[in-house]
C-alpha positions in Angstrom: -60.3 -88.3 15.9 -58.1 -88.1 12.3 -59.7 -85.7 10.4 -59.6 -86.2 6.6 -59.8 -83.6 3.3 -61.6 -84.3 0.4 -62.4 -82.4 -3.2 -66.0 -82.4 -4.8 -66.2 -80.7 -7.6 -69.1 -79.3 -9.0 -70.7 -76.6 -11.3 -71.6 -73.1 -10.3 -75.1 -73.8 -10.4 -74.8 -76.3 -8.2 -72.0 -74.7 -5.7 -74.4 -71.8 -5.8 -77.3 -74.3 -4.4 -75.3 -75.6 -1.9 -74.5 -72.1 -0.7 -78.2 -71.5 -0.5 -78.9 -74.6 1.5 -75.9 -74.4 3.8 -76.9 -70.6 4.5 -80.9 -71.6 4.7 -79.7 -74.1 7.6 -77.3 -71.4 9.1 -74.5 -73.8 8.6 -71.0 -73.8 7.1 -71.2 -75.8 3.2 -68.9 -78.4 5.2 -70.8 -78.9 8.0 -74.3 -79.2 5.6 -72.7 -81.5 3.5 -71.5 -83.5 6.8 -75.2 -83.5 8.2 -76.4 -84.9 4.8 -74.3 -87.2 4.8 -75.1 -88.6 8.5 -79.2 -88.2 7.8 -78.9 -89.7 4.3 -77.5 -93.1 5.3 -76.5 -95.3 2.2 -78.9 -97.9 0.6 -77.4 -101.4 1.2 -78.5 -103.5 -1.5 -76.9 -107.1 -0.1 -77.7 -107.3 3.8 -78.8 -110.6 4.6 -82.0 -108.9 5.9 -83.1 -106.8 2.6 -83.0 -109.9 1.0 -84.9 -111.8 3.1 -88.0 -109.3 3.0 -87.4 -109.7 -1.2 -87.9 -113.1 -1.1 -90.6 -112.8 1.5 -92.6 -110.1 -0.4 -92.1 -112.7 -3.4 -93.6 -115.6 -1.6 -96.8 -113.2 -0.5 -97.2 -111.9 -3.9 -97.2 -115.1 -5.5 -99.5 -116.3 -3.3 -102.1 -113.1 -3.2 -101.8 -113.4 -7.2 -103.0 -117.0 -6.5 -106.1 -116.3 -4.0 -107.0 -113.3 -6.7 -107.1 -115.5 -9.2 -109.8 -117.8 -7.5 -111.5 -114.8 -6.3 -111.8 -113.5 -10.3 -112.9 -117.0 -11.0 -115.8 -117.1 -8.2 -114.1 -119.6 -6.4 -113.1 -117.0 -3.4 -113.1 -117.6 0.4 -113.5 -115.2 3.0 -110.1 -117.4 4.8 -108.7 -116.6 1.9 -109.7 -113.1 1.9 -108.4 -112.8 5.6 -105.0 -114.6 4.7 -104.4 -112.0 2.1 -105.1 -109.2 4.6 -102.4 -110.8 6.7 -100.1 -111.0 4.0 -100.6 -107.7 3.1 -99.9 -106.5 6.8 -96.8 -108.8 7.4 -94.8 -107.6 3.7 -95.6 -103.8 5.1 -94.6 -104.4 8.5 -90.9 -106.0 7.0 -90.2 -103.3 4.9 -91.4 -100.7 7.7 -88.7 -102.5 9.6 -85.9 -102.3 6.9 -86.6 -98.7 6.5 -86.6 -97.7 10.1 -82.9 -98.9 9.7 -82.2 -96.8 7.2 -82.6 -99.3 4.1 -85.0 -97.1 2.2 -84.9 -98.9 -1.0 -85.8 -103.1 -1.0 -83.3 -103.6 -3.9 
């Protein structure tokens, strides 16, 4: 494996804070930078799947705003009432699923 150098440069404060963390974790400031770096994976604002979960959680919202606004107008059904449950489950479980994968952020 090619190994590569890099420079970050940073103020006192702040190298003084990552000597604190690096010794708290008993490791080297490399290496804790390193194991940030591989536990805090990168947001990806354009996969194909984040934005399919936006546009989904769109739809749903639009469409609880809708079945609220019946219910504030007395015209509310319990289908409806169960529909927005389900909506409410399915927008949680897609961006459950985007986060297990390291997308912590939907846009």
């Amino acid at each position: 494996m090619k190994s590569h150098r890099t420079c970050v440069r940073m103020s006192a404060k702040d190298y003084d804070l990552l000597k604190k963390k690096s010794a708290a974790a008993d490791l080297s400031a490399n290496a804790w930078l390193m194991a940030q770096l591989a536990a805090n994976r990168p947001v990806l604002y354009r996969e194909a799947e984040t934005w399919g979960a936006i546009h989904f959680m769109d739809a749903a919202g639009r469409e609880i705003n809708a079945i609220a606004r019946d219910f504030n107008s007395g015209y509310g059904t319990a289908e409806q009432l169960q529909r927005t449950v389900r909506l409410f489950g399915d927008v949680y479980g897609r961006v459950h699923t985007l986060r297990k994968k390291g997308y912590l952020h939907a846009a």
